[in-house]
C-alpha positions in Angstrom: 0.0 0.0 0.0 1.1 3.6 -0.3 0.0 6.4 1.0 -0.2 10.0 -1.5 -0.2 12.9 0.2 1.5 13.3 3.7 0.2 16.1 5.6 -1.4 15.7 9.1 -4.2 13.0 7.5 -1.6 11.4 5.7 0.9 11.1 7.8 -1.5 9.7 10.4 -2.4 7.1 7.5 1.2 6.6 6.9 2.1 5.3 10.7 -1.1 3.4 10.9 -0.2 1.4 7.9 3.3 1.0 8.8 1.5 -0.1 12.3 -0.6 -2.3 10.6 2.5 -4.3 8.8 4.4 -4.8 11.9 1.5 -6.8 13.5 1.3 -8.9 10.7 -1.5 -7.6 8.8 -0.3 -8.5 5.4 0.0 -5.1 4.4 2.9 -3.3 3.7 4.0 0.2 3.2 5.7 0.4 -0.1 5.9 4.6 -0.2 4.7 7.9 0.3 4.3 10.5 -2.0 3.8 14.5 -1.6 4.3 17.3 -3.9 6.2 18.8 -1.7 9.6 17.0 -1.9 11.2 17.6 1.4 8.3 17.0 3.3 8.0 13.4 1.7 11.9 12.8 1.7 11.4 13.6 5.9 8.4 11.7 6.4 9.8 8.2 4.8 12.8 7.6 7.4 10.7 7.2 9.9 7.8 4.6 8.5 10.9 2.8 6.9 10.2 3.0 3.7 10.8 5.5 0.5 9.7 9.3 -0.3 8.6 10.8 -3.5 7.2 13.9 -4.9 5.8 12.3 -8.0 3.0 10.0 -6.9 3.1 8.0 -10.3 6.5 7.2 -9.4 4.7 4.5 -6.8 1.3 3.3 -8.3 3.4 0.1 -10.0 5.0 -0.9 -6.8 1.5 -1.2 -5.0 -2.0 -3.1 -4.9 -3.7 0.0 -2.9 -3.2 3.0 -2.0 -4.8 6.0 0.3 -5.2 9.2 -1.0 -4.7 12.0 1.1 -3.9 15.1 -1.1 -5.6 18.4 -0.7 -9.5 18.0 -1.6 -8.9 19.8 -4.9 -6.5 17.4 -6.2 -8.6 14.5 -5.3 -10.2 13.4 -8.5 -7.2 13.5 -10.7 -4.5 11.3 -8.2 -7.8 8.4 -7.0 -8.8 8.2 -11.1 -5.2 7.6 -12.0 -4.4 5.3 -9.0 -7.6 3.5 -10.0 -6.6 3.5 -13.5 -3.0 1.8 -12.9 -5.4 -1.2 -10.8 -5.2 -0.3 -7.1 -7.7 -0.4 -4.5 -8.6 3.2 -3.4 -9.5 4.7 0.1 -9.6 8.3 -0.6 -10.4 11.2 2.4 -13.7 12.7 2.3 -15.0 14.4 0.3 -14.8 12.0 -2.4 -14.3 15.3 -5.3 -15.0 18.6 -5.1 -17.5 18.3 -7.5 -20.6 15.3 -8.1 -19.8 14.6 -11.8 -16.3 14.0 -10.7 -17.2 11.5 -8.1 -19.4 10.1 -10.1 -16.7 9.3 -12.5 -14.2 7.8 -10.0 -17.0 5.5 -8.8 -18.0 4.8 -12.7 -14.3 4.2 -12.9 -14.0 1.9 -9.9 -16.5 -0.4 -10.9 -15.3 -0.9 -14.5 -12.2 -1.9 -13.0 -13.7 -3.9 -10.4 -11.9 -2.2 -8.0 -12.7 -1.3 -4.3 -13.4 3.1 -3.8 -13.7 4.0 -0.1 -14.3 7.4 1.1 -12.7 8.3 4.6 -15.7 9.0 6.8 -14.1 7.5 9.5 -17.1 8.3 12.1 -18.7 5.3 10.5 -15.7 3.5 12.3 -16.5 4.5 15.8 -17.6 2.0 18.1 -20.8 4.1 19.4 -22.2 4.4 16.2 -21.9 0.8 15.6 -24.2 0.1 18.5 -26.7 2.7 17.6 -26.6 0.9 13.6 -28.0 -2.0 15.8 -30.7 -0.7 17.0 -33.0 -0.5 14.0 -34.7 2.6 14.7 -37.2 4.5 12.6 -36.2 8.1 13.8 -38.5 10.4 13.6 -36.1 14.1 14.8 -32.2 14.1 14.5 -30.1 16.7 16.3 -25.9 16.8 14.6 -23.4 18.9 16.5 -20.1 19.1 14.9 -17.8 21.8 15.8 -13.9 22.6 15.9 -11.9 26.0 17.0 -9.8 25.8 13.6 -7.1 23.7 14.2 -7.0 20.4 11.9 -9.6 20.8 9.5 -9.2 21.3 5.7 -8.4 25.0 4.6 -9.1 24.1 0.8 -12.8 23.3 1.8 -15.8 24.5 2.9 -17.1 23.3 6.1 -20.1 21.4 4.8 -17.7 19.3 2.7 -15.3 19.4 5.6 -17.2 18.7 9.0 -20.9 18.3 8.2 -20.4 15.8 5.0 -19.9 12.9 8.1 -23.5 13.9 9.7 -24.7 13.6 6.8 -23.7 10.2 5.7 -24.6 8.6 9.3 -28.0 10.4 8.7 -28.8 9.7 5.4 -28.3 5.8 6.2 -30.0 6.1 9.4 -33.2 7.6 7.3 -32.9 5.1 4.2 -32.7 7.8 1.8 -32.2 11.0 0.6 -34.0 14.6 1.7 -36.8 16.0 -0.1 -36.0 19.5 1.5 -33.0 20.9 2.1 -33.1 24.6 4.2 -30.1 26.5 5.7 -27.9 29.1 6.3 -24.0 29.9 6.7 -21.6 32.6 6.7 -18.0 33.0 6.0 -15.8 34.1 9.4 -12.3 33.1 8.9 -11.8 31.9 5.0 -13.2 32.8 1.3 -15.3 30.0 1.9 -18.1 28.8 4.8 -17.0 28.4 7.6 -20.4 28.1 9.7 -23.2 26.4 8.7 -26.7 25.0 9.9 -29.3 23.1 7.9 -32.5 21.0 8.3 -33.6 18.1 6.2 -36.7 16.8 5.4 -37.3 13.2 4.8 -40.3 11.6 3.1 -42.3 9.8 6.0 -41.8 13.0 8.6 -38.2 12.9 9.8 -36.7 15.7 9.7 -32.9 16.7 10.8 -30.8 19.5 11.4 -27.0 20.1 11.4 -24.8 22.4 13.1 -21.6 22.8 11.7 -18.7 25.4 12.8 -15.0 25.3 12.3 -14.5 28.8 14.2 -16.0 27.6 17.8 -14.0 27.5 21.1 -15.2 24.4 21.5 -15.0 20.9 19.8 -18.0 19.2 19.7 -18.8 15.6 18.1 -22.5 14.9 19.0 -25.8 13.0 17.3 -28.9 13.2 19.1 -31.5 10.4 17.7 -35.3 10.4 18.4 -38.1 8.5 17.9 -41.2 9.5 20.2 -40.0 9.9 23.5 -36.9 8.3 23.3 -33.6 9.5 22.7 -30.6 8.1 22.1 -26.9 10.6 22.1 -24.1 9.2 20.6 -20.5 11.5 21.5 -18.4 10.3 18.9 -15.2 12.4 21.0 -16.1 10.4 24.2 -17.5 7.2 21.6 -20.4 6.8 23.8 -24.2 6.3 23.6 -27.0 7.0 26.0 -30.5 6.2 25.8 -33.0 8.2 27.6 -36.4 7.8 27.8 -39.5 8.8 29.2 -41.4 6.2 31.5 -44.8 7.6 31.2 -46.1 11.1 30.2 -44.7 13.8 32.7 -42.9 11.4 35.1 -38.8 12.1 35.1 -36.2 10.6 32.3 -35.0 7.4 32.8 -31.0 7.0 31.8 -28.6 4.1 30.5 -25.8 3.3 29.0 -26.2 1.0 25.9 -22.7 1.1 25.1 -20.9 -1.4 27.3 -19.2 1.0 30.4 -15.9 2.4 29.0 -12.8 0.6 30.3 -10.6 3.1 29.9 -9.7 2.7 25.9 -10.0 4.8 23.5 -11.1 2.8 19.8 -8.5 4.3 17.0 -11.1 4.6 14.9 -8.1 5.6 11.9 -7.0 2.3 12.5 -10.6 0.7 12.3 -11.1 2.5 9.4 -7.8 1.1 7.3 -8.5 -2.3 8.8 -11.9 -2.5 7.4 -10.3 -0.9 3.9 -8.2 -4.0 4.1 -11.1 -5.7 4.4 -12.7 -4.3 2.2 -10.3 -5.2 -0.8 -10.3 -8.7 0.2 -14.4 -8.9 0.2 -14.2 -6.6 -3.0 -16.8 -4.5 -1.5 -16.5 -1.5 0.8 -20.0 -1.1 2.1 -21.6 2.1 3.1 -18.3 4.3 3.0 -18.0 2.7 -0.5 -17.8 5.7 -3.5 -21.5 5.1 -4.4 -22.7 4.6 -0.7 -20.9 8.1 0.1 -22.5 10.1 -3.5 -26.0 10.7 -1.8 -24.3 12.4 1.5 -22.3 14.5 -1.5 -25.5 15.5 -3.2 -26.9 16.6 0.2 -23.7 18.7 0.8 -24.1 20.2 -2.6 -27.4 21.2 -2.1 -26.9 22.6 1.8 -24.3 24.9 -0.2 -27.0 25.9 -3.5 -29.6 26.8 -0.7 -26.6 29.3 1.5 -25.6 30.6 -2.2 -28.9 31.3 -3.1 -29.9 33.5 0.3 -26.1 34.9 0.0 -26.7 36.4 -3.7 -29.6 38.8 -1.7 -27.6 40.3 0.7 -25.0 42.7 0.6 -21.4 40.9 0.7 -22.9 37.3 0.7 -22.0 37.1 4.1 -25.0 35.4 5.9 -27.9 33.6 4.4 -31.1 33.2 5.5 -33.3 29.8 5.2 -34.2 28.9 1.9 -35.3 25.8 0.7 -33.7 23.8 -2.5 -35.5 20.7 -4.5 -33.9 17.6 -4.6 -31.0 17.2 -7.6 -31.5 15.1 -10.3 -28.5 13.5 -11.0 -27.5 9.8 -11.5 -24.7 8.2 -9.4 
């Protein structure tokens, strides 16, 4: 396996993989690659292995490989790694544009090759006990926040933070929204860097997201609820909590459903490359598969049309009001 692109995602790939080879996973790291020369030629030592700044240089050495370049540069290095035959995990989002996704999944399947996207919340152990429960939701409440530090400057924050609430939500619900409304402004970049929107499902659920890379605070929460129960998942502390209501205007009634934490943290990075591995052996990558990601892009694309099209009314196109946008037509 290699691993393109070694900034702070990459690297972290980079000495999971290498991780991964020293327990005997049958993987290996064959190289890393960055445009930046020196940064690749530092990173290497370390993981043992070689350091490139031409990525092509590596694609014949290797059956897979993770792609961790800035978002922009996404489609172009996945369609050419899955054009020389290897097994792709690329970081969310998939491309900064749908046709362009669309193509790397077309591509992928043509090749019978294995496209996953890195939402690695889908990794963490408290969502996989609240996948169990089989719930028909009928409200969900998404909290994502960060003060700055470690998310994507090349992206907007729908595409950088909110694209994972939307994935878990969209398979939670079985579908896609019939109504997207929201708003968002721009604080610290040219692009938005705070955003909120509610969803509208066919059959009544509806959803909204709070997303916000400028907040003192980092916050990794989804509420789920269905009648008077509720169940919060923190994805930071990977813990869930149902709480529900005995009888009408008696107190909450509290318990874990994720077994009591013993004091270890899941690497969900780790669970994520493990299951890639998987993944490539199965030849099928699931939910964070390229097509099982595309509806969580369309959703993100259209969170964006409906701050745009608020934005283009007032002065600046600082701040948006609600405004609601039809479902895209578009085929995966």
């Amino acid at each position: 396996m290699v691993v393109i692109g070694v900034g702070r995602m990459g690297r972290a790939h980079a000495a999971k993989v290498r991780a991964l080879a020293d327990s005997g996973a049958g993987v290996a790291l064959a190289g890393v690659a960055d445009r930046d020369a020196a940064r690749a030629e530092s990173v290497a030592p370390a993981l043992g292995t070689a350091g490139v700044a031409n990525y092509r240089r590596l694609l014949p050495r290797a059956d897979a490989a993770v792609v961790a370049v800035p978002t922009g540069q996404h489609f172009l290095v996945a369609r050419d790694a899955l054009r020389a035959g290897l097994d792709v995990l690329v970081e969310k989002p998939l491309a900064p544009a749908l046709d362009q996704a669309q193509a790397l999944c077309r591509l992928a399947a043509a090749g019978g090759r294995v496209l996953q996207v890195g939402h690695v919340e889908w990794f963490n152990p408290a969502l996989a006990a609240a996948r169990g429960l089989g719930r028909a939701p009928s409200h969900i409440r998404a909290y994502r926040t960060s003060h700055g530090r470690g998310t994507t400057a090349d992206v907007d924050v729908v595409h950088d933070l909110m694209i994972h609430d939307l994935h878990i939500i969209l398979h939670l619900v079985g579908g896609e929204p019939e109504g997207v409304a929201a708003t968002g402004r721009r604080v610290a970049s040219d692009t938005i860097d705070v955003a909120h929107a509610r969803l509208t499902f066919p059959g009544g659920c509806t959803a909204r997201l709070t997303a916000n890379r400028v907040s003192p605070v980092r916050t990794r929460r989804l509420d789920i609820y269905e009648g008077p129960t509720r169940l919060a998942i923190d994805f930071l502390q990977q813990s869930a909590v149902v709480t529900a209501r005995r009888t009408r205007g008696r107190p909450f009634t509290t318990g874990p459903f994720v077994p009591p934490a013993t004091g270890h943290v899941s690497d969900v990075l780790l669970t994520q490359l493990r299951g890639f591995l998987s993944a490539v052996q199965r030849g099928d990558a699931g939910a964070v598969s390229g097509d099982g990601v595309l509806g969580a892009l369309r959703t993100a694309h259209r969170v964006l049309a409906a701050i745009a099209a608020e934005g283009r009314r007032v002065p600046g196109g600082r701040e948006s009001t609600s405004v609601a946008v039809p479902p895209a037509r578009l085929n995966p």
